[in-house]
C-alpha positions in Angstrom: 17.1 -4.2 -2.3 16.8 -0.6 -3.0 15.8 1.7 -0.1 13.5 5.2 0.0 12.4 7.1 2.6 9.4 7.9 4.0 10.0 10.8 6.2 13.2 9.6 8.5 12.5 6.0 8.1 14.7 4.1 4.9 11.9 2.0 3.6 12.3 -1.4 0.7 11.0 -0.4 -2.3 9.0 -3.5 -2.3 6.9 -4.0 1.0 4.2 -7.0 2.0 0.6 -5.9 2.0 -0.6 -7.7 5.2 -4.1 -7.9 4.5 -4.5 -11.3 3.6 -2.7 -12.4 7.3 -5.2 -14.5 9.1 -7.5 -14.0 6.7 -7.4 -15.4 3.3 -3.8 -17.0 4.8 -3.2 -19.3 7.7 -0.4 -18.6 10.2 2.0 -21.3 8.8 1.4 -19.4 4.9 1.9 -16.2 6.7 4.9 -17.2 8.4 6.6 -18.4 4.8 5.9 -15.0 3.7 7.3 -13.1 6.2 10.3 -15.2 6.1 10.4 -15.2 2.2 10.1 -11.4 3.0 12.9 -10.6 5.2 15.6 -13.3 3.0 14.6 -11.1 -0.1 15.4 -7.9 1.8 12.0 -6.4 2.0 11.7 -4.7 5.5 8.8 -2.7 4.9 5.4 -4.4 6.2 1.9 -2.6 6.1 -1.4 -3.6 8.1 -4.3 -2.1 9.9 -6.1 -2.5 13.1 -9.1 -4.0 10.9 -7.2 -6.6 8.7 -9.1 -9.6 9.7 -10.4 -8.0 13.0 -7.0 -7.5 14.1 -5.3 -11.0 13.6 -3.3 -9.7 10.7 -1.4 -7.4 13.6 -1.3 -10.4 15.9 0.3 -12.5 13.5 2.9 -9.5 13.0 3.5 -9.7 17.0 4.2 -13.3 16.6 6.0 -14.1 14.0 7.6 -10.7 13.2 8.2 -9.5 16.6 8.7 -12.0 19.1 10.9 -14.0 16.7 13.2 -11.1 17.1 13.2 -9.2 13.8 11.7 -6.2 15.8 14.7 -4.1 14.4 15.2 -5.1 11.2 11.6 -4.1 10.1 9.2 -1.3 9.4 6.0 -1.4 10.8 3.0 0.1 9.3 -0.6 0.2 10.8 -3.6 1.8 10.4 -6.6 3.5 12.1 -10.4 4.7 11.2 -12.2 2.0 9.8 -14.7 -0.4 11.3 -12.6 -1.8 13.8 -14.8 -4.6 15.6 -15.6 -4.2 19.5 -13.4 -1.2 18.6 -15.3 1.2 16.7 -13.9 3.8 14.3 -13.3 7.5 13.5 -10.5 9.7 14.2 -11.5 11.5 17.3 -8.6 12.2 19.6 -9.5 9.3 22.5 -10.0 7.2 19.6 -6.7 8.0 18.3 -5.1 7.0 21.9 -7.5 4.3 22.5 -7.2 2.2 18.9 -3.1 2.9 19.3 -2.7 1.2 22.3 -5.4 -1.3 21.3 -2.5 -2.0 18.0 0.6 -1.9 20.2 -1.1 -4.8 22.2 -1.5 -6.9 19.4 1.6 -6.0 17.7 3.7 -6.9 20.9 5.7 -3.8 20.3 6.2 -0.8 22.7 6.8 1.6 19.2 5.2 1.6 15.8 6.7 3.4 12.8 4.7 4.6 10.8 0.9 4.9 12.1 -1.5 5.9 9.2 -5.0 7.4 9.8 -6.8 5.0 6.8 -10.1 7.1 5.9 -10.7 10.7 6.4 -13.0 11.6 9.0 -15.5 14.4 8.0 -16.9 14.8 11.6 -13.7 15.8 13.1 -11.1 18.5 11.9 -7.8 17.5 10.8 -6.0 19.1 13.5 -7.6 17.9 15.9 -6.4 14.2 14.9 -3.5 15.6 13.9 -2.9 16.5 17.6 -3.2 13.5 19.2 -1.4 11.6 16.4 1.5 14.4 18.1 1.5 14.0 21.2 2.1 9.9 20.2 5.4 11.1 18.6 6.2 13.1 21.0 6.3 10.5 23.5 8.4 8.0 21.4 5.3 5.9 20.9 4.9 6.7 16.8 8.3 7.6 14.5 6.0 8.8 11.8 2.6 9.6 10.8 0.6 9.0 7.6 -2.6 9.2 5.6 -4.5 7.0 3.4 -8.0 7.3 0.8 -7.0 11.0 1.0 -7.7 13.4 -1.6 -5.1 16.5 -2.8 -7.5 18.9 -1.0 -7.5 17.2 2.1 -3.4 16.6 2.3 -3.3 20.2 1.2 -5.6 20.7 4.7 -3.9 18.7 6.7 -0.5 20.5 5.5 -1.9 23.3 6.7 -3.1 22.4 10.1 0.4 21.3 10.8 2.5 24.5 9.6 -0.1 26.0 12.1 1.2 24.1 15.0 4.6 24.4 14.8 6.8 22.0 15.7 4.3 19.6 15.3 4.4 15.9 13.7 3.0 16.1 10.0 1.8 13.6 7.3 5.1 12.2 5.6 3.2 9.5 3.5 -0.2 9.4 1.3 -1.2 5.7 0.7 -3.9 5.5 -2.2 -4.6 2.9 -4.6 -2.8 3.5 -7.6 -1.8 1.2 -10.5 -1.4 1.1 -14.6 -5.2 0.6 -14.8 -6.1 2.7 -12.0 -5.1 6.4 -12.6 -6.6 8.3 -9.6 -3.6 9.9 -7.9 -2.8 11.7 -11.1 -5.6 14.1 -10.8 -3.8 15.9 -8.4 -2.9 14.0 -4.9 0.9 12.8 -6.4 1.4 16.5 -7.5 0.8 17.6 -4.6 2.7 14.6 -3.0 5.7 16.4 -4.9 5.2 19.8 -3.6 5.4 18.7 -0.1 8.0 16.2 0.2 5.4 13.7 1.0 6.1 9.8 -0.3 3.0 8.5 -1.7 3.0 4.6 -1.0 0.6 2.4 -4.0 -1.5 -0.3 -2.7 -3.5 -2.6 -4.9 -0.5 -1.9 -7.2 -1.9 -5.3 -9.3 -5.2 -4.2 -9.5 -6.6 -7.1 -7.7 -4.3 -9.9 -9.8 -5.6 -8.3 -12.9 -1.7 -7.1 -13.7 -0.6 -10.9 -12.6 -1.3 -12.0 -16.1 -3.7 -14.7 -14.4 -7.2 -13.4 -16.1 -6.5 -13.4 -20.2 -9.3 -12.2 -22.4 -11.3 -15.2 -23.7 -9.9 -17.3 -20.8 -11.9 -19.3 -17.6 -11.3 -17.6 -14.5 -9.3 -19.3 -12.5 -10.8 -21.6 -9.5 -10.3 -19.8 -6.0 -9.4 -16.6 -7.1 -10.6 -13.2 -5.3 -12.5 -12.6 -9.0 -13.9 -16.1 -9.3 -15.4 -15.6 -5.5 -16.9 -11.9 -5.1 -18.8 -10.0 -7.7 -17.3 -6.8 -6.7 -14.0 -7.9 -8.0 -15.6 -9.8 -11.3 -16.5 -6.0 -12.3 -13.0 -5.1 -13.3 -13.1 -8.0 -15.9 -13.7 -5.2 -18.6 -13.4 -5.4 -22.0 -11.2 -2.5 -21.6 -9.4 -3.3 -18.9 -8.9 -7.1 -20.3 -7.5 -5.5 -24.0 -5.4 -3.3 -22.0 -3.7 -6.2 -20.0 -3.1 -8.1 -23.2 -1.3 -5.2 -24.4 0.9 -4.9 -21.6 1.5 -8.3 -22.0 2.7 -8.2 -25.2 4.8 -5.5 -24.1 6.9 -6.5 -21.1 6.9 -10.6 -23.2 8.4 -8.5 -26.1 11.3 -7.0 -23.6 11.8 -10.1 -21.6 9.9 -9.3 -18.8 6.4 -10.3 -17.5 3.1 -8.3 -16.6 3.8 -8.1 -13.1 7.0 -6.9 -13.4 5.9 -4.1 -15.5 3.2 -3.2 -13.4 6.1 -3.0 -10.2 8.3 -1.3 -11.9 6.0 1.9 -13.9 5.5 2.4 -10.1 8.5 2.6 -9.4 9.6 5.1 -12.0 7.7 7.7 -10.5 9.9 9.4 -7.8 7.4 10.3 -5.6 6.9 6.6 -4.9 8.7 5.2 -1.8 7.3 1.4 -1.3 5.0 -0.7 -3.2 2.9 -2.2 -1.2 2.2 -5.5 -2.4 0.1 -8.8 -0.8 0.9 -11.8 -1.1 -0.2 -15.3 -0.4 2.9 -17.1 -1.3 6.6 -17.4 -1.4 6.6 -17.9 -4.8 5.0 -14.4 -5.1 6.7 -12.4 -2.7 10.2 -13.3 -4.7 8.2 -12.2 -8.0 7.7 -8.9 -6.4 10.7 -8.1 -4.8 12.4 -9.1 -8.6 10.4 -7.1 -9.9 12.0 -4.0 -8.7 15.3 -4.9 -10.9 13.4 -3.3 -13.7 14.2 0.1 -15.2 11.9 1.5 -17.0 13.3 4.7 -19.2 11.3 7.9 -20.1 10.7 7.0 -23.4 9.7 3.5 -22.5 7.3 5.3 -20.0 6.1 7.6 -22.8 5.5 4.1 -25.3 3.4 2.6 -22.2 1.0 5.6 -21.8 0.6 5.7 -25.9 -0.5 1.9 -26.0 -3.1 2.3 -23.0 -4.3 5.2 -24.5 -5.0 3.8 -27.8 -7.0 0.3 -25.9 -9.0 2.9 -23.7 -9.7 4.6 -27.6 -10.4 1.7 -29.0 -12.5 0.4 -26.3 -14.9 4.0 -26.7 -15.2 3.6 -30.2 
């Protein structure tokens, strides 16, 4: 599989959303798809400290880690939200204190790439920003990362860096980001481009919308994220459901399916290092790592904004 960097790490294009790991997965489905994972050559795995209360990181320890695979993988974790017995924020000895928390469960002495997952009005950049250094410094982190952040607030945290020279930096923005969810173009993947930042997608399938699962007219399927939780039934738009049928009908009329489409428009943008991508299955962690064999030309680019621009039209009207 295809490699990019984030900062000095060589990351799959493709990585596993770990999310659903002890959660809406056991340890024996999350164990298939860490091992469908690695056999497909996706090495890049994200989490956070508050992925079901910190059992998606333990399962990482024990099945990623302690099985040996240590060094063929990229870990990713996260601080700042809600975290349990815990607490949350980005305070410097909360920093230290939800790191070490992390290694512990992660059964690792090192993490790669540590990501602060919220902003934190009530404490200034650099002063995270500093204790997210000295972790680096010591050999603890290999990079450092933000996520939910806006172009304002990289620009800020930019800045606070330059101003302590020599010390460790943002190298990633992780933000939701997908063909029906347009954010990051107002602004956070240009400046992703000035400063050499990768910017790393998550929900890249909009919540299964981009699957091809939910068809306009159709029953929602039984078990689904939709079919449970309101919050998720909201997306069912008219707008958003004629646009999926469109995309359909495009990636059917080039051989290819939804999902692969969806994958690969993400990956035609450069600034995009990884995918992140959950999964439940094997079956649909080898869907997304094929998914990547797609390359998607300028003009085929161009023809994909035009059609989603003419369903958002015709939706208004």
């Amino acid at each position: 599989m295809e490699s990019r960097r984030i900062g000095s790490l060589e990351a799959s294009v493709i990585g596993v959303g770990c999310n659903n790991f002890g959660g809406r997965i056991d340890e024996t489905r999350t164990r298939e798809v860490i091992d469908t994972a690695l056999d497909e050559g996706i090495n890049f795995f994200d989490t956070a400290d508050m992925y079901a209360d910190g059992r998606s990181e333990e399962l990482i320890g024990r099945l990623v880690v302690e099985r040996g695979h240590r060094s063929q993988v990229l870990i990713a974790t996260k601080f700042g939200n809600d975290m349990p017995g815990q607490g949350r924020g980005a305070r410097p000895e909360y920093v230290k204190r939800a790191f070490e928390a992390s290694l512990k469960r992660l059964r690792t002495d090192y993490i790669d790439l540590y990501q602060q997952h919220v902003p934190d009005p009530d404490v200034p950049i650099a002063e995270t920003l500093g204790a997210l250094n000295e972790l680096v410094k010591a050999g603890k982190v290999r990079e450092i990362g933000c996520s939910n952040f806006s172009a304002e607030q990289i620009e800020n945290a930019e800045e606070a860096s330059e101003f302590r020279r020599g010390s460790a930096r943002f190298v990633s923005v992780q933000n939701e980001y997908s063909l029906l969810h347009r954010d990051p173009e107002k602004g956070v993947l240009a400046e992703c481009e000035r400063l050499g930042l990768a910017f790393l997608p998550f929900f890249p399938l909009m919540s299964g919308l981009l699957t091809g699962k939910y068809r306009k007219g159709g029953p929602i399927p039984e078990g689904t994220r939709v079919a449970k939780y309101e919050r998720y039934r909201k997306l069912l738009t008219d707008e958003n459901l004629n646009k999926v049928e469109a995309l359909i009908g495009y990636a059917e009329s080039r051989g290819h399916t939804i999902l692969e489409l969806a994958i690969s428009w993400l990956l035609a943008h450069r600034v995009v290092a990884s995918v992140i991508a959950g999964a439940s299955s094997a079956q649909q962690v080898r869907a997304n790592a094929s998914a990547a064999a797609w390359s998607l030309s300028a003009p085929e680019l161009d023809e994909i904004d035009a059609l989603l621009s003419r369903e958002a039209g015709s939706a208004r009207a």
